[in-house]
FIZA-734222 format. One line per 2 residues: number of its first residue (from 1); their letters; for each residue x, y, z of C-alpha. Coordinates in steps of 0.05 Angstrom, whole numbers, plus 5000, padded with zeros to 4 digits. Layout:
% residues N
NUM	a	X:Y:Z; ...
END
This chain:
% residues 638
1	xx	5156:3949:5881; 5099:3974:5826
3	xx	5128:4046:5838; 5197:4018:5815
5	xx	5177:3972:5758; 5138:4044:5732
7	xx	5203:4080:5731; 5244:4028:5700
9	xx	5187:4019:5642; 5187:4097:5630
11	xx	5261:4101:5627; 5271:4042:5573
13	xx	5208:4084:5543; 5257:4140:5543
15	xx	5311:4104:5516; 5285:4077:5458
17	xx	5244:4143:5432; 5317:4173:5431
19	xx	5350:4114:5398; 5299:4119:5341
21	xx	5296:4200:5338; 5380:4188:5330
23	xx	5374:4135:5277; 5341:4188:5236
25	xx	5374:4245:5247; 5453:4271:5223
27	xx	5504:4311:5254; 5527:4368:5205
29	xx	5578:4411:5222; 5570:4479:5180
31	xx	5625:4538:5172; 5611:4606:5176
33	xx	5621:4601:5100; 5565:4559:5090
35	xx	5487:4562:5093; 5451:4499:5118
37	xx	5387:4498:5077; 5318:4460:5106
39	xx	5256:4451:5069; 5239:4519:5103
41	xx	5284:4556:5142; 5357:4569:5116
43	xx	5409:4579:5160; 5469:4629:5162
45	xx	5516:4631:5218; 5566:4673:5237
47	xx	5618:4613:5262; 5630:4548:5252
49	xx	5565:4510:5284; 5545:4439:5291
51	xx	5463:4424:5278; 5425:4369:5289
53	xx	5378:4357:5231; 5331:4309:5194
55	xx	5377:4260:5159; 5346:4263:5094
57	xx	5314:4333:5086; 5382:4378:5084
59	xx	5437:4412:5033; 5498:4444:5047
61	xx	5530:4503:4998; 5576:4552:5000
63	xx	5554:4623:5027; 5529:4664:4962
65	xx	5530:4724:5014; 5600:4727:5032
67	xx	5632:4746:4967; 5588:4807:4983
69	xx	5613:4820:5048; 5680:4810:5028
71	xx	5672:4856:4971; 5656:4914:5020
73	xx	5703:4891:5071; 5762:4901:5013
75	xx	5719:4971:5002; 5719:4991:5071
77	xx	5794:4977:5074; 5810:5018:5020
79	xx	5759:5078:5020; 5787:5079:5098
81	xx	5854:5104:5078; 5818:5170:5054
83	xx	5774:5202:5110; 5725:5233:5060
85	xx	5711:5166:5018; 5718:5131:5085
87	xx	5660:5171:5107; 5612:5177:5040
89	xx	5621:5091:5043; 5599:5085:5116
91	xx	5534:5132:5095; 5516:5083:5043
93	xx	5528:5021:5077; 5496:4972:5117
95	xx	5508:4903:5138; 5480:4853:5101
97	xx	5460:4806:5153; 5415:4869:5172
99	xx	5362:4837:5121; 5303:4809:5160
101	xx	5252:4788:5110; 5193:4745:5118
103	xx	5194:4675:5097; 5161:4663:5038
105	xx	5089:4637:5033; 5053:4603:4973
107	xx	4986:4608:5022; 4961:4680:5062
109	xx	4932:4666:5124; 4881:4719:5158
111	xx	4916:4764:5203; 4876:4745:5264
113	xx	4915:4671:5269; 4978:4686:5310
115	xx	4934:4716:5369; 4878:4654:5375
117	xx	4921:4619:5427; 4905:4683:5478
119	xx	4838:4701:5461; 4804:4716:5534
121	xx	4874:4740:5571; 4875:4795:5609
123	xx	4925:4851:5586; 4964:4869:5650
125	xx	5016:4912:5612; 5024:4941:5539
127	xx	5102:4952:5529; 5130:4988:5467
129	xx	5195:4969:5435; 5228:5008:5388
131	xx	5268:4966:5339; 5337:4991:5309
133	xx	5336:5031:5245; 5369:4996:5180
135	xx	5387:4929:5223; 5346:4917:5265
137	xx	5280:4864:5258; 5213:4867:5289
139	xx	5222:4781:5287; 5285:4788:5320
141	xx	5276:4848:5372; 5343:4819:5396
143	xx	5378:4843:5335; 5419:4917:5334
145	xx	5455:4958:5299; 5528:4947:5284
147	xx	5550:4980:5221; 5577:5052:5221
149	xx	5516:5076:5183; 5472:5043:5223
151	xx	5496:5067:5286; 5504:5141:5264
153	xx	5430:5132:5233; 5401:5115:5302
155	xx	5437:5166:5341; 5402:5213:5302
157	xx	5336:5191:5284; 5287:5199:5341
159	xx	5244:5151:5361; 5167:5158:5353
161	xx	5142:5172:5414; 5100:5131:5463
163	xx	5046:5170:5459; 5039:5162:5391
165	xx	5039:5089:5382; 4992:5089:5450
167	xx	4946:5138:5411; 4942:5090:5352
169	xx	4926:5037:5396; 4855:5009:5402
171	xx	4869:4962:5471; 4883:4984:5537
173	xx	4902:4943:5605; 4855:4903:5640
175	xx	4816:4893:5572; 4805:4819:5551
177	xx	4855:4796:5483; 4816:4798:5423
179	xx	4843:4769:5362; 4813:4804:5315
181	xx	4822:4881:5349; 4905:4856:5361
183	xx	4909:4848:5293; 4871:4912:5280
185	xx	4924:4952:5315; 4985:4920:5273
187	xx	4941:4946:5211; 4934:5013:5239
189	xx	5001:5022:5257; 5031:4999:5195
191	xx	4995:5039:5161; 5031:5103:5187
193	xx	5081:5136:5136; 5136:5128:5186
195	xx	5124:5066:5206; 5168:5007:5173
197	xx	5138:4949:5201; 5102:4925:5268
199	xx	5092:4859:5302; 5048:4851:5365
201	xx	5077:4799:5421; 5035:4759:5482
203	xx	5076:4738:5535; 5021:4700:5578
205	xx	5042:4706:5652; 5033:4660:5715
207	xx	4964:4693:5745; 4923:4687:5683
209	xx	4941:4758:5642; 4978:4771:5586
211	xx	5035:4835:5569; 5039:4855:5502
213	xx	5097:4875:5472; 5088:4932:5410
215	xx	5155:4920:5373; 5150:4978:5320
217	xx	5206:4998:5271; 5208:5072:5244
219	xx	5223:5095:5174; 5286:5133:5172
221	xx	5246:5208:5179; 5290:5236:5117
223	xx	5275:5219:5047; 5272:5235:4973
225	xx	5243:5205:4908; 5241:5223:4836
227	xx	5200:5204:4780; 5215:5208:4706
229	xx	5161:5203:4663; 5213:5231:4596
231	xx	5267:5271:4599; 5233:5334:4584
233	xx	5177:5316:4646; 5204:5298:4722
235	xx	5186:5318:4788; 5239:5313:4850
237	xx	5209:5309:4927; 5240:5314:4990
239	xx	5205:5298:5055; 5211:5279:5131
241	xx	5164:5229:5145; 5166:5247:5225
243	xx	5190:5309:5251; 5228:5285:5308
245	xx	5187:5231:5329; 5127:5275:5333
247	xx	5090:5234:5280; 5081:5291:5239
249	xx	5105:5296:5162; 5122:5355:5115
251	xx	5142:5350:5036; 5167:5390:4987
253	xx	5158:5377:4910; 5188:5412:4844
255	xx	5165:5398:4779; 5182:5402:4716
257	xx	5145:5398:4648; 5165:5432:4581
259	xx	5085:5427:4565; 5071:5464:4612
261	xx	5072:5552:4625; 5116:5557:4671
263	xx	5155:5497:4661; 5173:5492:4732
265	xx	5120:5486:4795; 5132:5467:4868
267	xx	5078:5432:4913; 5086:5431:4996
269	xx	5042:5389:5038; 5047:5381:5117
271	xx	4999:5334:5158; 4998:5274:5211
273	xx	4959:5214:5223; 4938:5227:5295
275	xx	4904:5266:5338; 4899:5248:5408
277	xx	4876:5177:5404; 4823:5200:5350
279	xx	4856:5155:5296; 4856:5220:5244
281	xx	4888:5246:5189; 4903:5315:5176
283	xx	4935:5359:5120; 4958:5423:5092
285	xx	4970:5440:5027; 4994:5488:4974
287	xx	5004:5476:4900; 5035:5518:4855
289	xx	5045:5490:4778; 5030:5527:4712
291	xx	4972:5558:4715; 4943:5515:4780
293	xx	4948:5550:4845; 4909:5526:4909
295	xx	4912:5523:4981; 4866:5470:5020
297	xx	4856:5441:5087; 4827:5362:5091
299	xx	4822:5329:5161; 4790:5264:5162
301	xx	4776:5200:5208; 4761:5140:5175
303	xx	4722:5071:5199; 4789:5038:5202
305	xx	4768:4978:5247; 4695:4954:5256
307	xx	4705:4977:5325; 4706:5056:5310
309	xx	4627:5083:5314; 4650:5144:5292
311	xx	4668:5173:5227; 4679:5236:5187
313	xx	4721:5295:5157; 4729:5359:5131
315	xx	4761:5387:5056; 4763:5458:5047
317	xx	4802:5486:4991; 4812:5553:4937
319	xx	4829:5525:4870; 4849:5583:4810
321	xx	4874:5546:4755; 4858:5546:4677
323	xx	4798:5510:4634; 4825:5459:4595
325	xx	4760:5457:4553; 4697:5487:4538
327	xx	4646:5435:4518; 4697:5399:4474
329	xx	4735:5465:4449; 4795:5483:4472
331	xx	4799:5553:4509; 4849:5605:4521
333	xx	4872:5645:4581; 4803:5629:4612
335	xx	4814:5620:4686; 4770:5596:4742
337	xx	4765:5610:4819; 4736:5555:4860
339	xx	4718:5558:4939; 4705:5478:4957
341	xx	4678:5460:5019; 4665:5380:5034
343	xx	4631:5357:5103; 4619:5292:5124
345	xx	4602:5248:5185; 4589:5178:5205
347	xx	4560:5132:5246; 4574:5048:5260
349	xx	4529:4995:5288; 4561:4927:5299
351	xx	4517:4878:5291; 4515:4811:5329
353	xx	4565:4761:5296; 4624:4725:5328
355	xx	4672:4720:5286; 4645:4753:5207
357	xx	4662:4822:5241; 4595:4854:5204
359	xx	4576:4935:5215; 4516:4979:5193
361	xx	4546:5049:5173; 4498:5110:5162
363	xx	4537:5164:5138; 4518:5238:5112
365	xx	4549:5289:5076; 4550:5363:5038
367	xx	4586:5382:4983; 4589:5456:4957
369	xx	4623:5490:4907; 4622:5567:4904
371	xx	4661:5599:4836; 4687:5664:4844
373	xx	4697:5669:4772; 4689:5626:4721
375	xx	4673:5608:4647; 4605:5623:4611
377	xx	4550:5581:4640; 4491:5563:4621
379	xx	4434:5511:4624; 4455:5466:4570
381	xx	4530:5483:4576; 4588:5472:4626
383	xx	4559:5442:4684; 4624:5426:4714
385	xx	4624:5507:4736; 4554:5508:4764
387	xx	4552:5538:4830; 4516:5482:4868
389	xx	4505:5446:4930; 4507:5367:4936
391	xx	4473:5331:4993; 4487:5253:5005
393	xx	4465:5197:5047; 4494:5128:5047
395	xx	4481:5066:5087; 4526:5004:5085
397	xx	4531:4937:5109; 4601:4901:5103
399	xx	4633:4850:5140; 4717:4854:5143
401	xx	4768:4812:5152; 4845:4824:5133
403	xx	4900:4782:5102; 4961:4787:5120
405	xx	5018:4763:5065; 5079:4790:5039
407	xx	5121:4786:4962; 5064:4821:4942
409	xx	5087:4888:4914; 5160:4879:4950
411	xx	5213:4840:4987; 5184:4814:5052
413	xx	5148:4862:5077; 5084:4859:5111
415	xx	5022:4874:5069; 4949:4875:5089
417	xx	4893:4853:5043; 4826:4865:5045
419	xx	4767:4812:5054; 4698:4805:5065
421	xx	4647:4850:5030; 4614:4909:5032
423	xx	4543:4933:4999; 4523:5007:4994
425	xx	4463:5047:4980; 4471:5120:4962
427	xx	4417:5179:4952; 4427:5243:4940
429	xx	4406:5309:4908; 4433:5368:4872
431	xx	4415:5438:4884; 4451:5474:4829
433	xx	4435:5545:4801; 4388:5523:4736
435	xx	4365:5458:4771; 4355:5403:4824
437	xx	4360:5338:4811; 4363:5266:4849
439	xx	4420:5219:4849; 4414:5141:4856
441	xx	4474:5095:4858; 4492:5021:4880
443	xx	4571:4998:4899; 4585:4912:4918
445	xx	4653:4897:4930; 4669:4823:4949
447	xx	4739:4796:4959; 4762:4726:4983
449	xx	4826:4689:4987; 4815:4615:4972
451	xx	4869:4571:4984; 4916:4546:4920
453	xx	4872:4589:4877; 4890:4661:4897
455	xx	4862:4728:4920; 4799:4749:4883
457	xx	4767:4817:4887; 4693:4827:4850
459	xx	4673:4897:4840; 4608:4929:4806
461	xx	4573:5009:4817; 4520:5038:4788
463	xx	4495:5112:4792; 4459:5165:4747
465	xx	4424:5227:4768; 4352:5239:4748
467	xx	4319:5300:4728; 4287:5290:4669
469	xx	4293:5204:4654; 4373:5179:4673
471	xx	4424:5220:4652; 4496:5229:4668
473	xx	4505:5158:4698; 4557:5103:4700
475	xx	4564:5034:4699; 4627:4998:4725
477	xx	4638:4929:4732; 4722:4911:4757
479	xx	4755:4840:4771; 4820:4842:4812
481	xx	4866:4777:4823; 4934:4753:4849
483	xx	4959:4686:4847; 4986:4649:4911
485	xx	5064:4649:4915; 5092:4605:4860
487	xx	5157:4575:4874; 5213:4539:4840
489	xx	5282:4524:4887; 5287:4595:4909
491	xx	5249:4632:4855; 5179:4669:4872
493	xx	5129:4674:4822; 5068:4728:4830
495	xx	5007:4733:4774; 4968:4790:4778
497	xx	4903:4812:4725; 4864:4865:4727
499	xx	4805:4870:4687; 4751:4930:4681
501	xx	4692:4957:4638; 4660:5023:4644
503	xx	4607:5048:4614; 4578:5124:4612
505	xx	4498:5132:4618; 4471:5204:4578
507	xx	4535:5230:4599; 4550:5303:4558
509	xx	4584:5306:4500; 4646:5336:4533
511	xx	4651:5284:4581; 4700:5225:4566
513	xx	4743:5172:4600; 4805:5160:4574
515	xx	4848:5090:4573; 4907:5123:4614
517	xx	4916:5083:4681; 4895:5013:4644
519	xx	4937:5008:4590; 5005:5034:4620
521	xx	5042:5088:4600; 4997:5108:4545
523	xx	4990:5183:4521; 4969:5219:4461
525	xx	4902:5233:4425; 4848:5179:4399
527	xx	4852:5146:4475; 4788:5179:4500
529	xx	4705:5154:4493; 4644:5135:4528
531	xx	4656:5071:4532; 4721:5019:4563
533	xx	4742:4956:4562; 4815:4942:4592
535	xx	4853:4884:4617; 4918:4878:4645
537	xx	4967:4822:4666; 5037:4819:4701
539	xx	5077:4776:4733; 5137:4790:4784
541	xx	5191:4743:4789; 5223:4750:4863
543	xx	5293:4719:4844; 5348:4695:4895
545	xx	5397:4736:4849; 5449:4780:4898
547	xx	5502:4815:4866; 5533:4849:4918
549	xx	5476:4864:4964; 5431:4884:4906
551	xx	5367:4839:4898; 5320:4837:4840
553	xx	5248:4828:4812; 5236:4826:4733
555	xx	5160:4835:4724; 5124:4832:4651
557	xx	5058:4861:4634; 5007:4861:4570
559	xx	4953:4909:4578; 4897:4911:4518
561	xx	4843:4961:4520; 4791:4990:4467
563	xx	4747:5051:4474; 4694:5065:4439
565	xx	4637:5121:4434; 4576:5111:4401
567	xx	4534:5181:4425; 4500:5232:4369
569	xx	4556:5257:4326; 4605:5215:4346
571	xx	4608:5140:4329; 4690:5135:4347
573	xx	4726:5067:4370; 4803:5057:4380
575	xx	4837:4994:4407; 4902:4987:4432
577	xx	4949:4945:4465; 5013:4947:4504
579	xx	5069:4895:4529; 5126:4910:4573
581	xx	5180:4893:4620; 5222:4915:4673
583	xx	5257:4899:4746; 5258:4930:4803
585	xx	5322:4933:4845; 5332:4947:4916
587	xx	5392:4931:4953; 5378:4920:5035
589	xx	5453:4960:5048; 5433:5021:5012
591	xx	5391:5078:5043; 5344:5085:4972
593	xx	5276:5065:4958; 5260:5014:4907
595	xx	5279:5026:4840; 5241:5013:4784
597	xx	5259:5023:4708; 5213:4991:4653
599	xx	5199:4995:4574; 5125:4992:4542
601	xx	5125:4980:4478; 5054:4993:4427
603	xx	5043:4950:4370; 4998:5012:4347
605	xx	5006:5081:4385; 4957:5140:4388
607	xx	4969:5192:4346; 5020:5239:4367
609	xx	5054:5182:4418; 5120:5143:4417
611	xx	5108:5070:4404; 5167:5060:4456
613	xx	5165:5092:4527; 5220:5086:4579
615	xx	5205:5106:4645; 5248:5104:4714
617	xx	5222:5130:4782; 5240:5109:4858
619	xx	5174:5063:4886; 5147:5049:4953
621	xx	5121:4977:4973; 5036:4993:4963
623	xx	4978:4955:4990; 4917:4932:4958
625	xx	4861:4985:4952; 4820:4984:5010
627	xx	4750:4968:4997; 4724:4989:5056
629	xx	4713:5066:5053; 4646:5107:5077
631	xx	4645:5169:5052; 4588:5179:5012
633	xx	4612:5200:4944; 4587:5200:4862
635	xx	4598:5135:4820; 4663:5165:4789
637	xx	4659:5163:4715; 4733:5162:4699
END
């Protein structure tokens, strides 16, 4: 009797949670015309569908897609009655419900989050999953190919190999899940060159363990970009980002330059990113422009997780190229020969924390530069051709974490940002052929994401040599910032600023910095001191605007910057400033990198500059600098 009464007070239960849920939800029938928009999640589909949705959180509209895919329906139809426009439109398109961006996210969240839910399974099984080219989604493996293009493109791209991704893995079977090291190995992966995007999957299973699933997406291998700085300055590439799946790369570049004798150059480069689970880059090189030639070698393994202990590289190169200056006068026809050799190794101690991730890196390294031939030398005059020998030592302490966000520098796509902080002491000396001399320098970097506030990244060095009191030293103190995602309906607001000062300790007269690379796209004479202070601001709309598959992002900048130089002889200081705008356009059917086109305009330009620069180049999505390097190296003083 009690059992029965139970059941019949459960079901009524039942009843009435499902009368209520009803009384506040609709039925909404949507054609495959229409998008069903939610407060986050719009919907698109391909028939006529009914949904069951809150009753007061919903819109219906029309499809602002389809006119799009009508439009190249009507331009299939009719390129298809001539076989070779037929087949030049099925090279350039691709469906657009190939797009698979990321929802947008006013907040970041630390890249550890997804995995927290498995920490302590057992791996049974690591599976990778190679995801369709162009179409294809690593949040919806499920997704193929199905345009022409897209099928051709995947019949003849080849598919990185297993052994590759394996090698770039850091867990193995029968290992317990960490959170932190699985979201180490979607960093490391996605930061391959042919790698498009990567998304690590648990599937927990009945006895206690875990498979992971590696869904990775490949760049298409082929590629070219071109940048115009004028019309009288370019340079053209063309690469393969992964000889046939091998995970190996190879470029060619030409350049042009009227400045410049001759006014065309080439540049070929060949490397990878692996070698046999070691986690290392490799290169070869070979430059050839005006009066540069060189040939190098550089093989290097980084601390790319706190896990690695260790660390180190290689950079061996023959420079012959020209002297730009001699102490402050220009020179003729005076050439040098340089034989560069650059060692360096490494070693990691993690330190006991659970989850702050914190490491002790000693690190080492040798420097020596042998000239062949060279300009006059002399005591008091051009150092920079000394035939000397540096030895460094470095110890760090840092503690890393890793953001993961997206509509940062492009559409959706999966960006990694640095946090934590890292502290280093560096010592060295200088055995050159008139001297030796001791080296002292300082680096803090400290970056944070704080929630409704933004990304914030605190940077100050300090280093000088000392032979006789401080001399040739350099003081640099850098502020870094990006808002969180801004958002109006379906627009996308990103701030950035940049700010940095830079000051040069006893550095020689012929030593400068210059404001190129803070105040964009500024040339010309009067730019150059002892002494900077630059800021810079943009913001990048991400707009819902699609015209026909294209999407776009107007950005504006201001950068200001003065430089000033206030050693014996000179007492010099310029200001300048420097407002611009552009968009970048990419459209998600056509096989072409981002392309950006922008004006800069200068209220007052250095002599021998145009107050108005256009530029256009082809871009790449970028990530945020990576704080969180080893190699013992020289304050720069640039």
């Amino acid at each position: 009797m009690f059992t029965r009464s139970m059941r019949t007070l459960l079901l009524l239960i039942v009843l009435l949670t499902s009368v209520k849920a009803l009384a506040f939800t609709d039925t909404v029938r949507v054609s495959k015309n229409e998008i069903l928009i939610l407060r986050d999640t719009i919907f698109a589909p391909d028939k006529d569908t009914v949904y069951f949705v809150d009753a007061e959180k919903y819109r219906v509209r029309s499809n602002p897609y389809k006119s799009s895919q009508d439009f190249y329906q009507k331009m299939r139809e009719k390129t298809g009655q001539n076989k070779v426009t037929a087949q030049l439109f099925d090279l350039l398109y691709v469906s657009p419900n190939a797009r698979s961006e990321l929802a947008p996210s006013k907040n970041s969240r630390t890249s550890n989050t997804p995995f927290m839910p498995y920490e302590g399974m057992r791996i049974r099984n690591i599976r990778i999953k190679h995801i369709d080219l162009l179409e294809g989604s690593v949040n919806d493996t499920l997704r193929q190919a199905s345009s022409p293009l897209s099928i051709m493109v995947n019949k003849v791209h080849i598919n990185t190999w297993n052994t590759v991704i394996r090698n770039n893995l850091l867990i193995d079977k029968n290992e317990e899940i960490d959170p932190y090291l699985m979201a180490d190995n979607e960093r490391i992966l996605r930061r391959l060159r042919f790698i498009e995007d990567v998304r690590i999957y648990v599937r927990p299973l009945p006895d206690g363990y875990a498979e992971v699933i590696v869904a990775v997406k490949d760049r298409f291998s082929w590629g070219t970009a071109l940048n115009i700085t004028d019309f009288d300055e370019f340079n053209l590439a063309l690469f393969n980002r992964n000889i046939a799946g091998w995970g190996k790369y190879a470029s060619a570049t030409w350049f042009f330059d009227t400045q410049s004798i001759p006014a065309s150059g080439y540049e070929i480069r060949t490397g990878g990113q692996n070698i046999d689970k070691a986690i290392t880059n490799w290169e070869l090189n070979h430059t050839n422009i005006g009066d540069r030639e060189s040939w190098g070698i550089d093989l290097q393994k980084e601390f790319v997780a706190p896990g690695i202990k260790y660390g180190g590289g290689l950079d061996i190169r023959t420079i012959r190229d020209s002297t730009i200056t001699l102490d402050g006068e220009e020179s003729d026809h005076q050439y040098y020969h340089l034989h560069y050799q650059d060692f360096w190794a490494g070693r990691s101690f993690a330190l006991p924390s659970s989850y702050e991730r914190k490491n002790l890196i000693v690190a080492a390294r040798l420097l020596n530069n042998s000239f062949a031939s060279r300009p006059f030398v002399a005591v008091d005059s051009n150092f920079l051709y000394y035939n000397r020998k540096l030895l460094m030592g470095e110890v760090s302490l840092s503690s890393r974490k890793f953001l993961k966000s997206n509509y940062i520098a492009a559409f959706g796509i999966s960006e990694d940002i640095p946090l934590g902080y890292r502290v280093s002491f560096i010592t060295g000396r200088d055995f050159n052929e008139f001297y030796q001399q001791n080296y002292l320098g300082f680096q803090l970097f400290w970056s944070s994401y704080i929630k409704n506030f933004g990304y914030l990244l605190l940077n100050q060095e300090i280093g000088a040599f000392d032979r006789t009191g401080i001399n040739e030293g350099v003081v640099k103190i850098r502020a870094s910032y990006f808002s969180p995602l801004l958002s109006s309906g379906r627009y996308h607001i990103r701030n950035f600023m940049k700010m940095s000062f830079t000051k040069g300790i006893d550095q020689p007269p012929q030593e400068t910095i210059s404001l190129e690379g803070r105040i964009r796209d500024i040339e010309g004479e009067r730019i150059s001191g002892n002494n900077i202070l630059a800021l810079g601001v943009e913001s990048i709309l991400f707009t819902p605007w699609y015209f026909y598959g294209f999407r776009f992002a107007p950005f504006f900048y201001y950068n200001v910057g003065e430089v000033w130089d206030y050693r014996p002889n000179q007492k010099t200081s310029y200001g300048y400033q420097g407002a611009g705008g552009g968009i970048r356009i990419r459209n998600e059917s056509l096989v072409f990198n981002t392309l950006e086109v922008r004006l800069t305009h200068f209220p007052k330009s250095p002599p021998g500059a145009k107050k108005t620069v256009f530029s256009l180049s082809t871009s790449i999505p970028i990530s945020f600098d990576n704080i969180f390097k080893y190699k013992p190296a020289l304050i720069p003083y640039r």
